[in-house]
Structures are given as C-alpha cells and as structure tokens.
TIDREN-702645 format. One line per 2 residues: their letters; for each residue x, y, z of N, C-alpha, C, O. Coordinates in nm, 4 decimals. Example, Ala and Ser with C-alpha at 12.3 -4.5 7.8 and 13.67 -1.06 7.14 Angstrom:
REM TIDREN-702645
as = 1.3190:-0.5690:0.7800:1.2300:-0.4500:0.7800:1.3200:-0.3300:0.7800:1.4236:-0.3319:0.8465; 1.2850:-0.2250:0.7080:1.3670:-0.1060:0.7140:1.2900:0.0030:0.7870:1.3409:0.1138:0.8039
***
This chain:
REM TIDREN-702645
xx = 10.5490:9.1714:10.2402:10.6244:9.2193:10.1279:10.7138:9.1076:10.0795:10.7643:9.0268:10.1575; 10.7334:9.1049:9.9376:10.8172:8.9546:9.8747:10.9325:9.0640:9.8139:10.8803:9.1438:9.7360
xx = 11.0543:9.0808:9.8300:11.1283:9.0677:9.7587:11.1142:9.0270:9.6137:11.0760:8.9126:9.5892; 11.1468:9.1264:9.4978:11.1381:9.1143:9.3574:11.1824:8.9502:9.2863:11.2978:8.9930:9.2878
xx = 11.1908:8.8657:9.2516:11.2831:8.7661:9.2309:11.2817:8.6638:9.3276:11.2937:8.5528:9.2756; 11.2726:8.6626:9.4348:11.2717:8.5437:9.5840:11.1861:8.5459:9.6318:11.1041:8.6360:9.6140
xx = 11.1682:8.4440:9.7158:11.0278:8.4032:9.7727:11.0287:8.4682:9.8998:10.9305:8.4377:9.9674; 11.0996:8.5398:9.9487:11.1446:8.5695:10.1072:11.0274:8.6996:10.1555:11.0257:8.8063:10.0940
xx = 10.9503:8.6768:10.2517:10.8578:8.7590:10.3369:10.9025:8.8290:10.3914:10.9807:8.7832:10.4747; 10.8900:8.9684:10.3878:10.9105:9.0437:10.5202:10.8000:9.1058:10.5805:10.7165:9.1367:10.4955
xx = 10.7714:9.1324:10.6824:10.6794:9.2367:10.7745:10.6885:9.3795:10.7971:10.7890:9.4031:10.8641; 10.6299:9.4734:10.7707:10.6606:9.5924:10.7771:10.5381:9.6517:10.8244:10.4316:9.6137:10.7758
xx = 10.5414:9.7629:10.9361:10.4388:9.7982:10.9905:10.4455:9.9336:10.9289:10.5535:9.9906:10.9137; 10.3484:9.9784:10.8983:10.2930:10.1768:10.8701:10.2403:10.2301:10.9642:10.1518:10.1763:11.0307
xx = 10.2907:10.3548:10.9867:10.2994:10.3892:11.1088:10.1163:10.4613:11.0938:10.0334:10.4379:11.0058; 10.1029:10.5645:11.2343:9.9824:10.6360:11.2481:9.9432:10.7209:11.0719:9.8513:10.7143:10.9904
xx = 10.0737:10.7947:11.0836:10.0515:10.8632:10.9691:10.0901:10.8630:10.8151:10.1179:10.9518:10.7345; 10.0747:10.6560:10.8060:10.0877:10.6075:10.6566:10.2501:10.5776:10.6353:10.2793:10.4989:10.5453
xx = 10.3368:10.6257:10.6991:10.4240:10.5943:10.6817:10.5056:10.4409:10.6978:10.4702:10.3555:10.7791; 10.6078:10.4276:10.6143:10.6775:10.3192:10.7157:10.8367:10.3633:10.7401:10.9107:10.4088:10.6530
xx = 10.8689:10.3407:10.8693:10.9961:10.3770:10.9014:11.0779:10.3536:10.8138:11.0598:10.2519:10.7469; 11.1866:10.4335:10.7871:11.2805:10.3982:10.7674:11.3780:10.3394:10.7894:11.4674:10.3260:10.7059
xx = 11.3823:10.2797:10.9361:11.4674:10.1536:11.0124:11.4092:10.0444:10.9067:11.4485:9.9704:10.8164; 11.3268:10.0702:10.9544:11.2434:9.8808:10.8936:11.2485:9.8751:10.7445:11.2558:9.7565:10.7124
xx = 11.2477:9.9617:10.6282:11.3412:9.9266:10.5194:11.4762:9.9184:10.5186:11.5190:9.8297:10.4448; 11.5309:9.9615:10.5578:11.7042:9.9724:10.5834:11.7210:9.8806:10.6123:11.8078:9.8401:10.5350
xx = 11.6949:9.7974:10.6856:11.6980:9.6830:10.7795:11.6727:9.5485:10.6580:11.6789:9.4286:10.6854; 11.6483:9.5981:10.5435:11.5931:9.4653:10.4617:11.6689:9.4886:10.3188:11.6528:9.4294:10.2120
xx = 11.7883:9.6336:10.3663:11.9023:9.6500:10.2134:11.8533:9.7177:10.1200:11.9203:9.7343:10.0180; 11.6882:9.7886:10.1358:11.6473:9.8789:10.0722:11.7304:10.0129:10.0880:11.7509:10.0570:10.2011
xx = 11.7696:10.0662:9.9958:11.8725:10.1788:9.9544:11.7393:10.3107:9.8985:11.6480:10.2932:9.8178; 11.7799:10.4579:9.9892:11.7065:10.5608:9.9047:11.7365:10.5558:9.7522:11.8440:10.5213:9.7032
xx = 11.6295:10.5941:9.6868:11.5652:10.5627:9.5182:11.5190:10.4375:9.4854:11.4625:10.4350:9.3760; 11.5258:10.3063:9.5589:11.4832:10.1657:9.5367:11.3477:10.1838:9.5050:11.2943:10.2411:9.6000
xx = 11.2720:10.1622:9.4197:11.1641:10.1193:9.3921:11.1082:10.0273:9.4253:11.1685:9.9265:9.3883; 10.9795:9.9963:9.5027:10.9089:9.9221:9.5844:10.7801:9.8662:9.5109:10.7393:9.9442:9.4248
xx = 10.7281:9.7840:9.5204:10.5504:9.7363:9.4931:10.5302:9.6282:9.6072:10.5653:9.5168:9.6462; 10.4551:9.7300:9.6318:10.4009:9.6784:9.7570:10.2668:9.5973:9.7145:10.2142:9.6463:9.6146
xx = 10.1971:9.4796:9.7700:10.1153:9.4089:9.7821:10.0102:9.3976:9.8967:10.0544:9.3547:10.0033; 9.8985:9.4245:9.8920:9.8576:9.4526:10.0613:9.7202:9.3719:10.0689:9.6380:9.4241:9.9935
xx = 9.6789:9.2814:10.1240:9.5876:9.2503:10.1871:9.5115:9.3333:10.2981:9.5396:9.3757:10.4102; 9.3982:9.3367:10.2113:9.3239:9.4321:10.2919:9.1784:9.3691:10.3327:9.1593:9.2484:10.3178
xx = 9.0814:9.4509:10.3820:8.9447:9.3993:10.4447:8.8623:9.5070:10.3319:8.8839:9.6280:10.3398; 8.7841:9.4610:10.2463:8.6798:9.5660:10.1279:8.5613:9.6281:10.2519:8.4854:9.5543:10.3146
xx = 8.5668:9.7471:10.2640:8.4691:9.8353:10.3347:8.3209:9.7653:10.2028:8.3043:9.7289:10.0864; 8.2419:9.7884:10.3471:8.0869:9.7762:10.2971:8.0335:9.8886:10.1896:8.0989:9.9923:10.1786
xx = 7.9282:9.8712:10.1189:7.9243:9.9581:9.9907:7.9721:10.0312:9.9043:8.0692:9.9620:9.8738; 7.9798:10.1385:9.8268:8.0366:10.1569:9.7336:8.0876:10.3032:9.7465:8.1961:10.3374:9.6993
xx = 7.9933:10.3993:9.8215:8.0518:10.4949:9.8721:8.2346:10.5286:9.9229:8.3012:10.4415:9.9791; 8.2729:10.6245:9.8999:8.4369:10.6769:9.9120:8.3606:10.8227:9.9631:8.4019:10.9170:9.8955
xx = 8.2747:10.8570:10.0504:8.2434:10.9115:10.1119:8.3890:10.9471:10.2093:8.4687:10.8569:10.2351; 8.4041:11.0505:10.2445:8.4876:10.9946:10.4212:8.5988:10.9880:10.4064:8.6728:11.0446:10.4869
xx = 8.6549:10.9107:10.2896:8.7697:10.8510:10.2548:8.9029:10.9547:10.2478:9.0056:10.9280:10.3101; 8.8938:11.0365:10.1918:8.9742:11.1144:10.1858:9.0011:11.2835:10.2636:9.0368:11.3889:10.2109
xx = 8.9729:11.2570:10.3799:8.9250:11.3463:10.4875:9.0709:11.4185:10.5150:9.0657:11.5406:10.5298; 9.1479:11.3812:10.5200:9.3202:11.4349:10.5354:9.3435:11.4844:10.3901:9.4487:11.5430:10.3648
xx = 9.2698:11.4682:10.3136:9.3519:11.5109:10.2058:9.3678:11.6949:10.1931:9.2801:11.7761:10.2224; 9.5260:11.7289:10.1333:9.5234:11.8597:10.1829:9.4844:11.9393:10.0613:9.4964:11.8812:9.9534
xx = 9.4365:12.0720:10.0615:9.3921:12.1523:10.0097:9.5319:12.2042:9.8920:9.6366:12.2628:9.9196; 9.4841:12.1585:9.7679:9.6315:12.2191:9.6786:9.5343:12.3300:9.5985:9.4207:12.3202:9.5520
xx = 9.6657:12.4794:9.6058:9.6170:12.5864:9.5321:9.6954:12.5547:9.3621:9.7956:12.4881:9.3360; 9.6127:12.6240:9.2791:9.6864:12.5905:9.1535:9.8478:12.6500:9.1126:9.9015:12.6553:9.0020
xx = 9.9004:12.6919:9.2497:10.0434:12.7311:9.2639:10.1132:12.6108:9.2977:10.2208:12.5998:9.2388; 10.0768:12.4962:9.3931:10.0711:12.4212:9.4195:10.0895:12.3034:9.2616:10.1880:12.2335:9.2376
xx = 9.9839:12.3126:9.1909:9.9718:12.2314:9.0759:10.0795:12.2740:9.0313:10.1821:12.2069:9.0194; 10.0687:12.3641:9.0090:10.1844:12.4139:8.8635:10.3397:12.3633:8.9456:10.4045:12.2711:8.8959
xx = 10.3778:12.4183:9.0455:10.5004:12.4146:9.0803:10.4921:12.2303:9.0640:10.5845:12.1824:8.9982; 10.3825:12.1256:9.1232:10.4475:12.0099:9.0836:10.4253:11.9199:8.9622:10.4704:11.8103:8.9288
xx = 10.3400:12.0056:8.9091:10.4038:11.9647:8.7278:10.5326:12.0191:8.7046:10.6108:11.9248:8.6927; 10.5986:12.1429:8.6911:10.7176:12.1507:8.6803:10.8387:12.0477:8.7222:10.9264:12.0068:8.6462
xx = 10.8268:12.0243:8.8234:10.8821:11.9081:8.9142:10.8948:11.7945:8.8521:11.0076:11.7455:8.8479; 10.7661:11.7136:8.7791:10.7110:11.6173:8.7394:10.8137:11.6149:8.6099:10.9119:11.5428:8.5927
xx = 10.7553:11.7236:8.5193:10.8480:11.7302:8.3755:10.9817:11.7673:8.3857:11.0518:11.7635:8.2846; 11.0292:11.8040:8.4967:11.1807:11.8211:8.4814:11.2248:11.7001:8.5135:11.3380:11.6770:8.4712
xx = 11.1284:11.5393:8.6276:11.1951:11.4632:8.6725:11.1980:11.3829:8.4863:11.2835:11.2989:8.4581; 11.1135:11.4198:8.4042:11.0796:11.3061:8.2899:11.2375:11.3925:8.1690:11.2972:11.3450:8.0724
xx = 11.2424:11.4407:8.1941:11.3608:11.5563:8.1023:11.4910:11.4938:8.1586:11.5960:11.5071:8.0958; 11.4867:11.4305:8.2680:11.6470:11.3957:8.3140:11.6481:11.2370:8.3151:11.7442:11.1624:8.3338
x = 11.5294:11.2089:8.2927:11.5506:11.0641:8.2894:11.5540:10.9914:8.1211:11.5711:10.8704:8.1065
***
C-alpha cells in the first residue's frame, strides 16, 4: 500500500475472512471514514471461467435490496 501523495510502503495482511485488522490501519494514522485505494498484485487464475468464484457469496432477498438502496440514497441525500 503507498500512501496518497508519498512514496512510503506499507504491508498489510487480510485476514482468513478478507478482512484487514484494524490494528494494522490504525497503526499507519488511518482514521474511521478515510478512504483507501488499495493496489494489489495478484497471480491471474488459468482460463476465463469465474466458475467457483463466488461461493461465499450470501443469498440477498429483495428486502435485503430495497432496505440497501434506501441506505445508498439517503447516504447520496446527505452528502
């Protein structure tokens, strides 16, 4: 990860379940609401298939939708 503006590296590990701690941003003056872009070097899986890929993903009912469009347009109404 580069810092916006400076050349400075940091390391940050994601945990089992995608996450990354919250020590290990804190630790680098990231403040809750900071906006991040992350950059990631990765390894390109063989063929073209996304088969598989999204196996955790959870089941949303359209109660689900609606309540986070609401969410969505109230965050765009206050900003």
């Amino acid at each position: 990860m580069t810092a916006a503006g400076t050349s400075r590296e940091f390391e940050l590990v994601v945990a089992e379940d995608g996450s990354i701690p919250a020590g290990q941003i804190a630790a680098l003056g990231v403040r809750p609401g900071a906006h991040l872009r992350v950059v990631a070097d990765r390894e390109e899986s063989s063929g073209g298939s996304i088969r598989g890929r999204l196996t955790d993903w959870p089941d949303v009912s359209w109660q689900d939708f609606e309540a986070a469009s609401e969410l969505a347009r109230a965050d765009v109404s206050e900003s």
